[in-house]
C-alpha positions as CSV (number, residue, x, y, z in Angstrom):
1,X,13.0,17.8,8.2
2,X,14.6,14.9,10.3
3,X,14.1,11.5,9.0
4,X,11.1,9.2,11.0
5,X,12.6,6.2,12.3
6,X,8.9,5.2,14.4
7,X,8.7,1.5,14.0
8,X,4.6,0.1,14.5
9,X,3.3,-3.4,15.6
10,X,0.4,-4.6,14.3
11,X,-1.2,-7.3,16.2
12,X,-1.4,-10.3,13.9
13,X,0.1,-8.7,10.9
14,X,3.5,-8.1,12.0
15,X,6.4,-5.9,14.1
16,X,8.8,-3.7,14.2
17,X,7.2,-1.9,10.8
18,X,8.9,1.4,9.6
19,X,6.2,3.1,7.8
20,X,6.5,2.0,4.8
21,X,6.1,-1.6,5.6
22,X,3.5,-0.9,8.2
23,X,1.2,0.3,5.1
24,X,2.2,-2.5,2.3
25,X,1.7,-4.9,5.4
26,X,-1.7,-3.1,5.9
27,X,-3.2,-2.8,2.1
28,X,-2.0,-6.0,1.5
29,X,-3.5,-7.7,4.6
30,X,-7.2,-6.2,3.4
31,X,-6.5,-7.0,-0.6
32,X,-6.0,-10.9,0.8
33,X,-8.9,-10.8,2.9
34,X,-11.2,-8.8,0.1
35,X,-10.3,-9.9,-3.4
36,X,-10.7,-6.2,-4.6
37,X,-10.8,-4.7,-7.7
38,X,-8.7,-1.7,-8.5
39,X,-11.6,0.3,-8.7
40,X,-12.6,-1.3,-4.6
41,X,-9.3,-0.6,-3.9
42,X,-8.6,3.2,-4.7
43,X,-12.2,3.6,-2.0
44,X,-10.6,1.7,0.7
45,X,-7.3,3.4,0.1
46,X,-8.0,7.1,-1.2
47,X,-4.8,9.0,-3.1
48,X,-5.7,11.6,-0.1
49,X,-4.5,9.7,2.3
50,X,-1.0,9.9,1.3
51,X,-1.1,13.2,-0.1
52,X,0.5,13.8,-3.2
53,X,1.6,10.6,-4.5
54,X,-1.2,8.4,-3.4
55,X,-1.2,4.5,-1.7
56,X,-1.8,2.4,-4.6
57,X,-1.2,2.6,-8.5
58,X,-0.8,0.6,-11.4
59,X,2.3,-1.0,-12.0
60,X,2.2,0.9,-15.9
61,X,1.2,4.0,-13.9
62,X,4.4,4.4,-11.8
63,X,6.6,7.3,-12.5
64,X,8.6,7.1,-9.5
65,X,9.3,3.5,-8.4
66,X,11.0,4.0,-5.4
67,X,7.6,5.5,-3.7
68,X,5.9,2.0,-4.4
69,X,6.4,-1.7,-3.3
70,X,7.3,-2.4,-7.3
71,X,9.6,-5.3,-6.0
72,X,6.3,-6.9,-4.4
73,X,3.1,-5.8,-6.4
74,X,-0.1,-7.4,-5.3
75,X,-2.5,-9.1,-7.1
76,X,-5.9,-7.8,-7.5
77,X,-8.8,-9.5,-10.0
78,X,-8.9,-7.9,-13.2
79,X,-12.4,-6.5,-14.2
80,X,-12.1,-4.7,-17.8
């Protein structure tokens, strides 16, 4: 399968997004403006979404860190 070099503009958030960034830019756009909780989170953000590897995780969770913004994780409040 050929590789998908679509860049996105997202008015206000930012341009010239490959995918990747256009959905880190997204999530992390609604975590500011929300204050979620993991749990808020996962809803807004469903593992179906993506498919098989999901949108968001926790950092201890992460098997593969290459399919996650590891270099950049957002902060969400903690509710235990």
């Amino acid at each position: 399968m050929p590789r998908d070099y679509t860049k996105y503009n997202v008015e206000g958030l930012g341009e010239n997004l490959n995918k990747r960034q256009l959905v880190f830019t997204v999530v992390k756009d609604w975590v500011e403006k929300n204050n979620p909780s993991f749990e808020d989170l996962q809803k807004a953000f469903p593992d179906e979404v993506q498919g098989s590897k999901g949108v968001v995780a926790k950092e201890a969770e992460i098997k593969d860190p290459k399919r996650y913004n590891v270099k950049e994780p957002l902060k969400i409040k903690n509710i235990d």
